[in-house]
C-alpha positions as YAML, in Angstrom:
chain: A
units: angstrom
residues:
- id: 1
  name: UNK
  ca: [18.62, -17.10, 0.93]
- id: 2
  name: UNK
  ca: [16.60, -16.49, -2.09]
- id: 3
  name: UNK
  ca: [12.94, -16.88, -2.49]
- id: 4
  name: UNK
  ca: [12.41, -18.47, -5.95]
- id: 5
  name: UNK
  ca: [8.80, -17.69, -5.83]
- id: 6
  name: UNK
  ca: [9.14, -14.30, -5.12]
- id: 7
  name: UNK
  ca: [11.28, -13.74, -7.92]
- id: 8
  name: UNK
  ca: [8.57, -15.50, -10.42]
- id: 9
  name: UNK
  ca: [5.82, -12.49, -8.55]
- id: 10
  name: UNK
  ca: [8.20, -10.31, -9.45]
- id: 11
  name: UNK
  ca: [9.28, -11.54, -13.02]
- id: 12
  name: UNK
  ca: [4.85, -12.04, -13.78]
- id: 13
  name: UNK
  ca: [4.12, -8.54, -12.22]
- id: 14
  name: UNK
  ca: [7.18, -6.70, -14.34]
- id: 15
  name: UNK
  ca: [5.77, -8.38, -17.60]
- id: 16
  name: UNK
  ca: [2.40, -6.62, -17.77]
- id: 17
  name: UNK
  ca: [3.40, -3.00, -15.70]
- id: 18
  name: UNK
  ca: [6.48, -2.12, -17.96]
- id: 19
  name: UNK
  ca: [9.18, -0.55, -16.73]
- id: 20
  name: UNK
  ca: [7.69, 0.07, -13.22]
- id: 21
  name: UNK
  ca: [10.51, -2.21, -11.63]
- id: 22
  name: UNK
  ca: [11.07, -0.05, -8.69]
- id: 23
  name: UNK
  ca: [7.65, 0.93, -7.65]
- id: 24
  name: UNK
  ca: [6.30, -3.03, -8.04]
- id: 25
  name: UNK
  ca: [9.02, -3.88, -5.47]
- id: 26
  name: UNK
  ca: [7.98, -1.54, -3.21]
- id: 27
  name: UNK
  ca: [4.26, -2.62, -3.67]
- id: 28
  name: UNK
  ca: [5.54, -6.80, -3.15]
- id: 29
  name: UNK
  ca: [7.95, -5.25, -0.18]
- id: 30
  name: UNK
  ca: [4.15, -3.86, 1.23]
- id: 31
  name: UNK
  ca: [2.56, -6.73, 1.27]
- id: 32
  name: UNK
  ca: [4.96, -8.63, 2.82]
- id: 33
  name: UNK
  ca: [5.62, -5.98, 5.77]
- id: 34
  name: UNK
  ca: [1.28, -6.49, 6.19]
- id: 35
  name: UNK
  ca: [0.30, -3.17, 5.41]
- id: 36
  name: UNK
  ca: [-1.60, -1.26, 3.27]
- id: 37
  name: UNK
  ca: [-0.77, 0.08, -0.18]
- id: 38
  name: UNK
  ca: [-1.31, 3.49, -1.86]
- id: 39
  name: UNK
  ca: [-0.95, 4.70, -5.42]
- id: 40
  name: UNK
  ca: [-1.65, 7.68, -6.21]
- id: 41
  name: UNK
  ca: [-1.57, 8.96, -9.98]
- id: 42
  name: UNK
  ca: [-3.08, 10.30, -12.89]
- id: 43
  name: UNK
  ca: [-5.91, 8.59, -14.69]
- id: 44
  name: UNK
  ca: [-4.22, 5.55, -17.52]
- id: 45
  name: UNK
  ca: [-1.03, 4.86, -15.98]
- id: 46
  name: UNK
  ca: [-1.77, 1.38, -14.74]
- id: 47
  name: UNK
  ca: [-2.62, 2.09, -10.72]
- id: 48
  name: UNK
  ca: [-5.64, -0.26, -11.17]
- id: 49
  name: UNK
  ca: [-4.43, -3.10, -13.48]
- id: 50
  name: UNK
  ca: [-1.05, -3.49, -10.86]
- id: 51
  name: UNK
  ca: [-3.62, -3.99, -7.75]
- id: 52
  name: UNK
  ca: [-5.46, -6.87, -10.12]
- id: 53
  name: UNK
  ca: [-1.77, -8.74, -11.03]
- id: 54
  name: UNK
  ca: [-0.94, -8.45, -7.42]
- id: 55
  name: UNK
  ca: [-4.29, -10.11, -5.98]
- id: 56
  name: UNK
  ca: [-3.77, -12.66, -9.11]
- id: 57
  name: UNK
  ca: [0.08, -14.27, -8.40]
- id: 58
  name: UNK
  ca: [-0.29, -13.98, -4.87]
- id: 59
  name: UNK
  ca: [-3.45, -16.43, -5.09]
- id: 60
  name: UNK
  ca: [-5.80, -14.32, -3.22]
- id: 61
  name: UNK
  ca: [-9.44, -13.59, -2.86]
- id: 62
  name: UNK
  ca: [-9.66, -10.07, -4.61]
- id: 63
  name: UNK
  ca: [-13.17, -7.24, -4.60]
- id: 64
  name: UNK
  ca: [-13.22, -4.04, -6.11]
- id: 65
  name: UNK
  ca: [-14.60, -0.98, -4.65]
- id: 66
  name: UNK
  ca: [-15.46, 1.75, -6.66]
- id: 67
  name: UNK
  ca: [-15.37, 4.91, -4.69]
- id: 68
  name: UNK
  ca: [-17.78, 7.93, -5.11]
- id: 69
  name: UNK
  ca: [-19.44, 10.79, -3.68]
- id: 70
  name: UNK
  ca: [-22.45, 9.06, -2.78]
- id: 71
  name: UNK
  ca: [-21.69, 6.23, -1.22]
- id: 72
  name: UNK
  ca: [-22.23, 5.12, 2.48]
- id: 73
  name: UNK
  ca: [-20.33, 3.11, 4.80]
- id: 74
  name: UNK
  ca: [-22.98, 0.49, 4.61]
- id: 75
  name: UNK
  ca: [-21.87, -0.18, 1.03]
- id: 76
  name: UNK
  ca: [-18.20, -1.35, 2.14]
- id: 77
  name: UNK
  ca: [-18.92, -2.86, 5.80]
- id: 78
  name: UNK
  ca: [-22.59, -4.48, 4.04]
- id: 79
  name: UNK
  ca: [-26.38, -4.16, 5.90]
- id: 80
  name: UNK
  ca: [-28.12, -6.47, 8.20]
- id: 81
  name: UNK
  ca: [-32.01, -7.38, 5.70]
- id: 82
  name: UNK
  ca: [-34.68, -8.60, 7.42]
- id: 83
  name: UNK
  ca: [-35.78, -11.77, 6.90]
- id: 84
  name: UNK
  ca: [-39.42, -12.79, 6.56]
- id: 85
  name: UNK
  ca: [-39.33, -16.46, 7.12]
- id: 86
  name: UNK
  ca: [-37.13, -16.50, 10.01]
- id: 87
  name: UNK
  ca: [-38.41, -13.24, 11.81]
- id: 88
  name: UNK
  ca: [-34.89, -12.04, 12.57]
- id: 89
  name: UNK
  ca: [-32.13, -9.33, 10.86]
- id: 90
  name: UNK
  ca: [-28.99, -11.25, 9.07]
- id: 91
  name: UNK
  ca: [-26.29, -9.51, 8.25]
- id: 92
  name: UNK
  ca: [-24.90, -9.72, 4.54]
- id: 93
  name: UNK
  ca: [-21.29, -9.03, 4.47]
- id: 94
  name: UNK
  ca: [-19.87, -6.31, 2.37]
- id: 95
  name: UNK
  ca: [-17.06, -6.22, -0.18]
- id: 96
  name: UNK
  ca: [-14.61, -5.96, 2.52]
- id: 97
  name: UNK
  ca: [-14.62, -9.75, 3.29]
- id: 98
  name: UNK
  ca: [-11.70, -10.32, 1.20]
- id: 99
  name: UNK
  ca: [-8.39, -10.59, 1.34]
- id: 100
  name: UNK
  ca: [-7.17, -7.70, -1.43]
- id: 101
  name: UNK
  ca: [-9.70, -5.01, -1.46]
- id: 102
  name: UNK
  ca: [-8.71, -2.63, -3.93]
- id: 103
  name: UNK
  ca: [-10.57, 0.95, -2.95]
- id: 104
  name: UNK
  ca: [-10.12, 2.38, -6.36]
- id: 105
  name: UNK
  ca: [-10.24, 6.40, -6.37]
- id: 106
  name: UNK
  ca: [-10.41, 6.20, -2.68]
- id: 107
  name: UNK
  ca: [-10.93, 9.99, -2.60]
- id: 108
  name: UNK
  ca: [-14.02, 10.60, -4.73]
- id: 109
  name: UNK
  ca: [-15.53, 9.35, -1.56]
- id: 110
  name: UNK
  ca: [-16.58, 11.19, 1.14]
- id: 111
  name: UNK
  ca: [-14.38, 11.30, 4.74]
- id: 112
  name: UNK
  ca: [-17.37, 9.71, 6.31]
- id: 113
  name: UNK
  ca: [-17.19, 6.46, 3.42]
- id: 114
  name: UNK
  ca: [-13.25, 6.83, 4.18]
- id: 115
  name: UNK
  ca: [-13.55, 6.26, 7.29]
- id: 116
  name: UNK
  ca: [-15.25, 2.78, 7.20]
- id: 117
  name: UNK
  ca: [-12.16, 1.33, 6.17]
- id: 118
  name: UNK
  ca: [-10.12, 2.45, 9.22]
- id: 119
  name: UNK
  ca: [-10.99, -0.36, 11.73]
- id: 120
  name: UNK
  ca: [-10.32, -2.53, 8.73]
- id: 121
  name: UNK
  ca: [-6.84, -1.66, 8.24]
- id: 122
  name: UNK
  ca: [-5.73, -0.38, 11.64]
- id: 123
  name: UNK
  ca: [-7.53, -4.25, 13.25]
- id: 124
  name: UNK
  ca: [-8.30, -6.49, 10.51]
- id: 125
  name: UNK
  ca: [-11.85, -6.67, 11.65]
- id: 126
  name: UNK
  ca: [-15.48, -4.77, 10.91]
- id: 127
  name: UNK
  ca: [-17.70, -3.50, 13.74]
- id: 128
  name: UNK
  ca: [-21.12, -3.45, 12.25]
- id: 129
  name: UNK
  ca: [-24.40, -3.58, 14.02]
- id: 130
  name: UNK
  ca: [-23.00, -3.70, 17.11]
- id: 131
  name: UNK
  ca: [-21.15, -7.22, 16.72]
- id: 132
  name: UNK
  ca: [-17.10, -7.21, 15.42]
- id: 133
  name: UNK
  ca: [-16.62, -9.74, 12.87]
- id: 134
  name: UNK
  ca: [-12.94, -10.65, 11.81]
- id: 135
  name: UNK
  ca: [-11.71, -9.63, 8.28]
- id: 136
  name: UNK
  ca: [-9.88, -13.23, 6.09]
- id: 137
  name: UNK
  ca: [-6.08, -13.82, 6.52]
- id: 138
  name: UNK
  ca: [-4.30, -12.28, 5.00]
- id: 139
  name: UNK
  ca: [-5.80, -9.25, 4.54]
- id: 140
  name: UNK
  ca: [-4.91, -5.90, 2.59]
- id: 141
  name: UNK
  ca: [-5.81, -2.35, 1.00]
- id: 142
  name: UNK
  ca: [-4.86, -1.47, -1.79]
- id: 143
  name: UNK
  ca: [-6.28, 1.92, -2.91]
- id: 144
  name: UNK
  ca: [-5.86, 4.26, -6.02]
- id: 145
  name: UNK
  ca: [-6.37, 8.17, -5.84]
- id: 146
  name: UNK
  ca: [-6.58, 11.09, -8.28]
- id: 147
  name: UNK
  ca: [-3.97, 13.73, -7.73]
- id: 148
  name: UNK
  ca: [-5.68, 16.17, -5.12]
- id: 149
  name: UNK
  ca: [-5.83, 19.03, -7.15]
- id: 150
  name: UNK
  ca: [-8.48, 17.44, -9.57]
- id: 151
  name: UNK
  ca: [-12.44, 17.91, -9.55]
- id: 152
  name: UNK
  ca: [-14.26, 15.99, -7.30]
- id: 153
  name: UNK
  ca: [-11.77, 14.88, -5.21]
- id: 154
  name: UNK
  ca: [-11.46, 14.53, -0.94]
- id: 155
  name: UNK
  ca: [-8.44, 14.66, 0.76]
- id: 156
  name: UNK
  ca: [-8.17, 11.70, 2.80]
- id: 157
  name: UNK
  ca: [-7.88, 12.64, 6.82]
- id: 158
  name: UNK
  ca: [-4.64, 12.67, 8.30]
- id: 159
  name: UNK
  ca: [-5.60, 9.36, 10.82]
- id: 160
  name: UNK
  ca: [-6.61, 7.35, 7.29]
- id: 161
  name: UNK
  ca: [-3.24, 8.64, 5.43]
- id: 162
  name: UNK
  ca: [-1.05, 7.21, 8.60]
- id: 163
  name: UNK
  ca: [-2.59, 3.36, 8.06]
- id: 164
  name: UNK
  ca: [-1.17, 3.20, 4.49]
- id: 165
  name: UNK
  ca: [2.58, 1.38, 4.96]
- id: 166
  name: UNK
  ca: [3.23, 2.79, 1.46]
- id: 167
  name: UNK
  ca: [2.55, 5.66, -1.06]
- id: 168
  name: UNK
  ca: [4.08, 5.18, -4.98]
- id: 169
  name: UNK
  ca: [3.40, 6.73, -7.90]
- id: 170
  name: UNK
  ca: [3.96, 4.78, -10.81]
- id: 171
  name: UNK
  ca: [4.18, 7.48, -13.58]
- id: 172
  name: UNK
  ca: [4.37, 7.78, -17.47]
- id: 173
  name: UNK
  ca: [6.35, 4.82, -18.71]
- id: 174
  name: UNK
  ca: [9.30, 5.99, -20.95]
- id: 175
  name: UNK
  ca: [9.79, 5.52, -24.63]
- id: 176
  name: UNK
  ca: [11.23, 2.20, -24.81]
- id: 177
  name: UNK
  ca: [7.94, 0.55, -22.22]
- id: 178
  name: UNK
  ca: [5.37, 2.63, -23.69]
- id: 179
  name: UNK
  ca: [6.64, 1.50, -27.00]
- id: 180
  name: UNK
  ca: [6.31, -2.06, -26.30]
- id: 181
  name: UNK
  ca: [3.04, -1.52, -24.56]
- id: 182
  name: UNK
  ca: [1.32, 0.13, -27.67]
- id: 183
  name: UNK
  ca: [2.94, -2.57, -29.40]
- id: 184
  name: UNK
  ca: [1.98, -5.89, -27.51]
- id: 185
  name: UNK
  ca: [-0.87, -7.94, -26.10]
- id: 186
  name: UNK
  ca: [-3.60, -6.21, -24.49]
- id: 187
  name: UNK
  ca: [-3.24, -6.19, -20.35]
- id: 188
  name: UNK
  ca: [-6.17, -7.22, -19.31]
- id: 189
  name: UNK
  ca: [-6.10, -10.10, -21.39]
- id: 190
  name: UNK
  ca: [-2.16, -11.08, -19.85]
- id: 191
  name: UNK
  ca: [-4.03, -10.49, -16.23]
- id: 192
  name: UNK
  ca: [-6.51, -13.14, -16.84]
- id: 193
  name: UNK
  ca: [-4.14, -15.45, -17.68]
- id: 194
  name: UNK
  ca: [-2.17, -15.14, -15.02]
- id: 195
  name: UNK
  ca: [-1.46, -17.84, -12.47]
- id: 196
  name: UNK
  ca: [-1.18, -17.49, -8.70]
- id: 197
  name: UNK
  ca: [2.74, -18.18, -7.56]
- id: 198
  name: UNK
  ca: [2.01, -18.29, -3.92]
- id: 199
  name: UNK
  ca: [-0.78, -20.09, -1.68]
- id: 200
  name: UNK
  ca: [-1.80, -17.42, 0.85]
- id: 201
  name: UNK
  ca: [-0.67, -20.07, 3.73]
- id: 202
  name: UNK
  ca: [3.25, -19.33, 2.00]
- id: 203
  name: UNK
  ca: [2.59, -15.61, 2.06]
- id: 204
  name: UNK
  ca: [1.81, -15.71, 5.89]
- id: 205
  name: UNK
  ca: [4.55, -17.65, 6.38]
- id: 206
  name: UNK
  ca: [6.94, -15.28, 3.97]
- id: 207
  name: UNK
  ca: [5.68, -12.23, 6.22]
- id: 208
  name: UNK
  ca: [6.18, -13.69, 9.73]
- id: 209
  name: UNK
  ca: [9.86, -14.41, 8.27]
- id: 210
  name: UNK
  ca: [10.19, -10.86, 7.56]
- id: 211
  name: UNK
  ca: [9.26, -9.55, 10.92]
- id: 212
  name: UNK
  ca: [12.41, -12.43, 11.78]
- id: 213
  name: UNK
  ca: [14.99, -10.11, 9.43]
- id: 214
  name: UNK
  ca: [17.61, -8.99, 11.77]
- id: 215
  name: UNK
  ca: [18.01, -4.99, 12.77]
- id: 216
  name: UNK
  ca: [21.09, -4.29, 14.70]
- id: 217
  name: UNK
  ca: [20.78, -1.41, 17.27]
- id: 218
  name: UNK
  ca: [22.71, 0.83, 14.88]
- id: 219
  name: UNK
  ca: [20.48, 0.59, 12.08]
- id: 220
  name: UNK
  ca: [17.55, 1.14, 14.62]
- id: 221
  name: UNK
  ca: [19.39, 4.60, 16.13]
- id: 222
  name: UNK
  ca: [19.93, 5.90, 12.02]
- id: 223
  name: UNK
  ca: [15.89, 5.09, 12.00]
- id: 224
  name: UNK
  ca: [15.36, 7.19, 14.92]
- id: 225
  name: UNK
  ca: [17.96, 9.72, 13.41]
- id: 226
  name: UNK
  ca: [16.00, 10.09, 10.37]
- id: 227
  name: UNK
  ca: [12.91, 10.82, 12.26]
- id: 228
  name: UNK
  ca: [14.47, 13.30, 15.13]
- id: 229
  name: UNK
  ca: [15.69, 15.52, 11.62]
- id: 230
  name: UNK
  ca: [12.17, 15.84, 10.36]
- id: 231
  name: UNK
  ca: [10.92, 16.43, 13.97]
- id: 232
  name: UNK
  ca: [13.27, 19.53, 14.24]
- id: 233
  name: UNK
  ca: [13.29, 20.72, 10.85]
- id: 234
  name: UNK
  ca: [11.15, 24.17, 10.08]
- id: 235
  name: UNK
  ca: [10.38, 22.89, 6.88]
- id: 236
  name: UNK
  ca: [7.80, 19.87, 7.85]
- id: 237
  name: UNK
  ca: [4.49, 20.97, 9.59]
- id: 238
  name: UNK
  ca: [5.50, 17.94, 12.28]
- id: 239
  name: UNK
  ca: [8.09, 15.39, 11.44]
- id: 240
  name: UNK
  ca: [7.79, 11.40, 11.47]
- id: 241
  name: UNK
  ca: [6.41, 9.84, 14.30]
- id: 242
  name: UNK
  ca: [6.51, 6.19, 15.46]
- id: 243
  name: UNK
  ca: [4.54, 4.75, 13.47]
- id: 244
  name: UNK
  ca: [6.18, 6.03, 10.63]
- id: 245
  name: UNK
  ca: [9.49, 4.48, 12.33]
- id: 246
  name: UNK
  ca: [8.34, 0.89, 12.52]
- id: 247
  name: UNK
  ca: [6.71, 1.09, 9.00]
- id: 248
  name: UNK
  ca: [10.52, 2.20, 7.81]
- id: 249
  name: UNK
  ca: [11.41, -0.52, 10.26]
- id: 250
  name: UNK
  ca: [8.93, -2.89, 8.62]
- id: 251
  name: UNK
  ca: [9.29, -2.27, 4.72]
- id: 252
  name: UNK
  ca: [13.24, -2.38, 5.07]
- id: 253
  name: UNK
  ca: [12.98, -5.74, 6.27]
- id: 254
  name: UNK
  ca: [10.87, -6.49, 3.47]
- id: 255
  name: UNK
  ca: [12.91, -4.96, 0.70]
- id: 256
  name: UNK
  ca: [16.05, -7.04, 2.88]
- id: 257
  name: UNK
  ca: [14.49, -10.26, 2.53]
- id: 258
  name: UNK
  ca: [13.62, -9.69, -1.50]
- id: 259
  name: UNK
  ca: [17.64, -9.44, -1.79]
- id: 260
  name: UNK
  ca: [17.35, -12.77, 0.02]
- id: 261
  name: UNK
  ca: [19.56, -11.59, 3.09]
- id: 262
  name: UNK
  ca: [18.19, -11.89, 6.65]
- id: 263
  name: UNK
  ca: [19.44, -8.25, 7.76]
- id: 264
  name: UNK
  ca: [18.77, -4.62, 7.03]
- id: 265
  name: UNK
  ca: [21.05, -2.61, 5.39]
- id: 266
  name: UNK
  ca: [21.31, 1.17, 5.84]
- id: 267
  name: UNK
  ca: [20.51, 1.10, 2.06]
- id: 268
  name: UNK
  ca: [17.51, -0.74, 2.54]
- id: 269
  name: UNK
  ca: [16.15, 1.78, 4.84]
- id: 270
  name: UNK
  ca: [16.93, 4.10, 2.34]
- id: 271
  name: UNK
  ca: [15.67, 2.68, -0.82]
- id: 272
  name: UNK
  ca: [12.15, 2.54, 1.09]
- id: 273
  name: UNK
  ca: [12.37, 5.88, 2.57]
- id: 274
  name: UNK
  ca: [10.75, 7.93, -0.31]
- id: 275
  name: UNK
  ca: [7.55, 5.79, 0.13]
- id: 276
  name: UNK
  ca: [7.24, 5.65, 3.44]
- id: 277
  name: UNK
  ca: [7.32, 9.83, 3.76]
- id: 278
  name: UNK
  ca: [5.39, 10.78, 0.84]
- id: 279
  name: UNK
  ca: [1.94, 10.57, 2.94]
- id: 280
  name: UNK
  ca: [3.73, 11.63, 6.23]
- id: 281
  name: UNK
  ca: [5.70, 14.74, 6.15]
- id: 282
  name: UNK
  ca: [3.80, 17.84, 5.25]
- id: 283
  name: UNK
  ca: [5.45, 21.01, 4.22]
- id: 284
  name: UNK
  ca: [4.59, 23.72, 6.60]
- id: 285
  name: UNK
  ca: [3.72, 25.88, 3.55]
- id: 286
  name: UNK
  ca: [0.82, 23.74, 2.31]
- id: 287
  name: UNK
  ca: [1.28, 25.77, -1.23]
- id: 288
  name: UNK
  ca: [4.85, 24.23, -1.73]
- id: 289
  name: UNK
  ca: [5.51, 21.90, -4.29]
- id: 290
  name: UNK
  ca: [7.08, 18.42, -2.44]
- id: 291
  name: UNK
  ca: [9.02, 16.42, -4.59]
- id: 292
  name: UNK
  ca: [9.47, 13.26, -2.25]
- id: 293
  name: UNK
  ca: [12.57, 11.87, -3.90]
- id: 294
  name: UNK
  ca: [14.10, 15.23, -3.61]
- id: 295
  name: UNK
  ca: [13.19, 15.56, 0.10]
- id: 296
  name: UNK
  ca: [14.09, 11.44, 0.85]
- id: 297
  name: UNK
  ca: [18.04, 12.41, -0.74]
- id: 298
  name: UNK
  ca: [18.18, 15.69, 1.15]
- id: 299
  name: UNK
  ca: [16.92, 13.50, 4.74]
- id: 300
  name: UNK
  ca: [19.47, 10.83, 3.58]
- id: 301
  name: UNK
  ca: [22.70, 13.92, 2.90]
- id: 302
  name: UNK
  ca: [21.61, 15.59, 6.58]
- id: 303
  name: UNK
  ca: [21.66, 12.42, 8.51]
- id: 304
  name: UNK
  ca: [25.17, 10.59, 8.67]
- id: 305
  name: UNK
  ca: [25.44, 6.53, 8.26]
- id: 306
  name: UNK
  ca: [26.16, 4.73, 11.40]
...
């Protein structure tokens, strides 16, 4: 069964990031598996602008965080002020009471800032001043990151890495996109103009259906045969664990229902697979250069079909 509205998210979002078909499918396939998104890229290639069309046709209550090397947890979770009049603290909420926060450069920040999302993600609710206050429905991440090896950069901890469902990179757009970028209306002008496609009570609905997309046992035992390979290969400081194996789990189904079926395919598992790893497996020399695609088709060649 297709989803008509899905395909008009799609169709909007493909419109202003050119020729980033794959990569906004994965990031639509995130959202409806409920998890967290990261893109992580160079500077100018669009990470931010695809977290604003997302927030705009799915209808939903959107904040920006910028990330940077001073800033304190208070300034995501927000502060309790006194008040004069009434002789008591009240809290003021913080840009995380929203439903898309985009954390853009997420790793300018410092681990300590980092780690005031992790409650967030991991729960979907804030501990601050000693009372736990629930985050909106539906609720998501989304943050952008430098590549590592540039000044002034943190390396997000392991624990913070693991809550991200996704990691793309979106990448230089080739001739023909970049071409018809220089060439055409300016984005940010096409974002604000942009309608939602969804109400947020749809979405909710659209992602409990996913969690309803049918795995057969088979399909489950090629999941756990991709992770046992990266658990006993020398290559991979440690190999997948499982959480990694129900986010495979949970962004197949989601890529499944985009084709409108209501079962995973072994090539759904696979089409998701490079995203999914990228943040995961770590190359026990940390010096060696990982290309993920490479390392997905090499994971996909070891492990037979079932």
């Amino acid at each position: 069964m297709r989803y008509p509205e899905l395909d008009a998210i799609l169709a909007d979002i493909n419109r202003i990031i050119l020729g980033k078909e794959r990569p906004v499918r994965l990031s639509l396939a995130c959202i409806l598996a409920r998890g967290h998104l990261l893109i992580e890229d160079l500077p100018g290639v669009g990470k931010t602008t695809l977290a604003h069309v997302l927030a705009r046709v799915l209808g939903l209550d959107f904040h920006r965080i910028q990330f940077t090397s001073d800033m304190l947890p208070a300034d995501i979770l927000g502060v309790s002020i006194f008040d004069r009049g009434s002789g008591s603290f009240h809290f003021h909420p913080g840009p995380i009471f929203t439903q898309v926060v985009l954390a853009d450069e997420i790793n300018r920040a410092t681990p300590k800032a980092q780690s005031a999302l992790l409650e967030a993600m991991e729960e979907r609710q804030v501990t601050a001043e000693g009372e736990t206050r629930p985050l909106p429905e539906p609720f998501f991440v989304i943050a952008t990151q430098n590549p590592t090896h540039q000044i002034g950069t943190f390396p997000l901890p392991e624990s913070q890495l693991d809550r991200f469902l996704l990691k793309i990179q979106l990448g230089y757009p080739d001739a023909a996109a970049e071409r018809e970028l220089l060439a055409g209306t300016d984005r940010q002008q096409m974002v604000a103009r942009l309608g939602p496609r969804i109400a947020p009570q749809r979405l909710v609905e659209l992602q409990t259906q996913v969690r309803a997309v049918h795995a057969s046992p088979a399909l489950i035992e090629y999941v756990q045969a991709l992770a046992a390979h990266t658990r006993n290969a020398p290559r991979w400081q440690t190999g997948l664990s499982p959480r990694a194996c129900l986010a495979l789990l949970a962004v197949a189904r989601a890529w499944a229902l985009l084709d409108g079926r209501d079962h995973v395919l072994p090539e759904d598992v696979q089409a998701v697979l490079p995203g999914v790893i990228a943040h995961r497996l770590r190359p026990a020399d940390d010096t060696a250069h990982t290309d993920i695609d490479a390392v997905a088709g090499a994971l996909i060649e070891a492990v037979p079909l079932p």
